[in-house]
N, C-alpha and C positions, 0 to 999 in steps of 0.2 A: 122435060115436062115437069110444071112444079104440081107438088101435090101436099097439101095439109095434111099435115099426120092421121088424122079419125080416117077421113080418105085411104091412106096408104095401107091402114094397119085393116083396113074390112078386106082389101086385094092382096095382102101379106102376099108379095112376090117371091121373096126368098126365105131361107132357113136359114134358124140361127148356127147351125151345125156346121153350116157350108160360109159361115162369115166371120169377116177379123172386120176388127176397128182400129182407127189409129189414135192416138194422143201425142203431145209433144209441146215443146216451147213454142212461144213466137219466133225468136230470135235462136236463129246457127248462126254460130261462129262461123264466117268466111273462110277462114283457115282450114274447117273443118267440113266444111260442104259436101266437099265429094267422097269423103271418106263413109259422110252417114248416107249418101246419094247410094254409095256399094253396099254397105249394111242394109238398107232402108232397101234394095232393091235384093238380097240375099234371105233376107226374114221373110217378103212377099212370093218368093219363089219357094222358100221352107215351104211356107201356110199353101202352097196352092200344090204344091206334091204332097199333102198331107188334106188334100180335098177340097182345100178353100176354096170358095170360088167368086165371090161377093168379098167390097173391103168398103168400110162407111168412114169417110173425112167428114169432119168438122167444118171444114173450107174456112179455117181460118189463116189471119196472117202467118208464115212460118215453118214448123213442121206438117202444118194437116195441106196445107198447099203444093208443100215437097211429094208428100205422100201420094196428091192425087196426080200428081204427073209422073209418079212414080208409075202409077199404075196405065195411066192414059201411055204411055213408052213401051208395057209390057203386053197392050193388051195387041198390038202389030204383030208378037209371036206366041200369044194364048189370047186370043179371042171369044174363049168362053168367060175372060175374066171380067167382072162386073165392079164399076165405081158408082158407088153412093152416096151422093150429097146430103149433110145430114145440117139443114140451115135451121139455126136458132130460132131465128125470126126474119121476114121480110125487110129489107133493107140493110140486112148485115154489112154488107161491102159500103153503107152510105158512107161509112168515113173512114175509108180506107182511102192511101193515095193511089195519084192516078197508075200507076207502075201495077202495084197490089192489083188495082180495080181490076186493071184488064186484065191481068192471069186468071184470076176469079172468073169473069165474064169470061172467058172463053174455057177452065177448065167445067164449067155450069154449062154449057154449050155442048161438052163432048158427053157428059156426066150420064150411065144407064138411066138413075133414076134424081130425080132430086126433091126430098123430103121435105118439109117445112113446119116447124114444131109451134109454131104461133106469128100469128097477123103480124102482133107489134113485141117491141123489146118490153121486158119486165125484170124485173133485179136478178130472177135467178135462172134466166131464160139458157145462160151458157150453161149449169152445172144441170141442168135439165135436160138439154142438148146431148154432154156428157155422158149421165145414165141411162138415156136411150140408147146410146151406141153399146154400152157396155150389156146393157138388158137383151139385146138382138144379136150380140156377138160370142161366139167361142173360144176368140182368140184377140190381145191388146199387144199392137205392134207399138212401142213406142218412144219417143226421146225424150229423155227424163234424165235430169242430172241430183236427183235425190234432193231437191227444194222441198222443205214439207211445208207446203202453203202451193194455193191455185189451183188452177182447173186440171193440171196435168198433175198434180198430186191426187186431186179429189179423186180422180179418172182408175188412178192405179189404184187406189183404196176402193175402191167399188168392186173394181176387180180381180182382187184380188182377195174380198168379203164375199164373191162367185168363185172363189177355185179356180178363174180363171184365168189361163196360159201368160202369162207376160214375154214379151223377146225384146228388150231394150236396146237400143240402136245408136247410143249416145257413147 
């Protein structure tokens, strides 16, 4: 169910106390897939013996997409566990290819909730995206190879200007 942000934030479903957010690259190394597949699914089992219960993806190409099937995999043996689509703008996936597209469309398909932060794209619609996830969360699971530039840099600087928990998975 899409919902525009003014919308979602009047029925505030969840707490930020009980949420992590993800950040990460586009691009995993192949080589290194499964190894952040087991981190990536170790840090999400941390956060949820420690309360969490709510996790918000970006639904972007890469790691926010590893992420939500991360969770879409766990929620078969913890089913109080909640995925949050946290979309830029409507039509994000337009140009993604068709491989991307469909994971998207069908991880958007399982998704508890799925957000939508503006109609149309605007210059700074990602890093807006971003600080939403970081503003509603308690926790930044993420794959960060220490690049200081981009959105997964901006992401960790945000939150880590809240004090909040970083678990790097890279």
């Amino acid at each position: 169910m899409y919902q525009l942000i003014d919308d979602y934030m009047e029925q505030r479903k969840f707490s930020r106390a009980a949420t992590a957010a993800f950040t990460g690259h586009r691009f995993v190394d192949a080589s290194q897939r499964e190894h952040v597949k087991k981190r990536l699914s170790n840090a999400v089992l941390d956060a949820y013996g420690h309360g969490i219960r709510n996790f918000i993806s970006g639904f972007a190409i890469g790691f926010d997409m590893m992420a939500a099937e991360a969770i879409v995999s766990l929620k078969r043996s913890y089913p109080d566990i909640t995925l949050i689509a946290a979309i830029p703008f409507k039509g994000q996936a337009s140009r993604f290819g068709f491989y991307d597209r469909k994971r998207y469309d069908r991880l958007l398909e399982v998704a508890d909730d799925v957000i939508v932060l503006s109609e149309s794209y605007y210059p700074r619609c990602f890093l807006d995206r971003d600080e939403f996830m970081v503003n509603n969360s308690s926790k930044l699971i993420g794959y960060y190879d220490g690049r200081e530039k981009g959105g997964t840099f901006y992401t960790i600087r945000k939150a880590m200007a809240q004090n909040i928990p970083i678990v790097n998975v890279f």
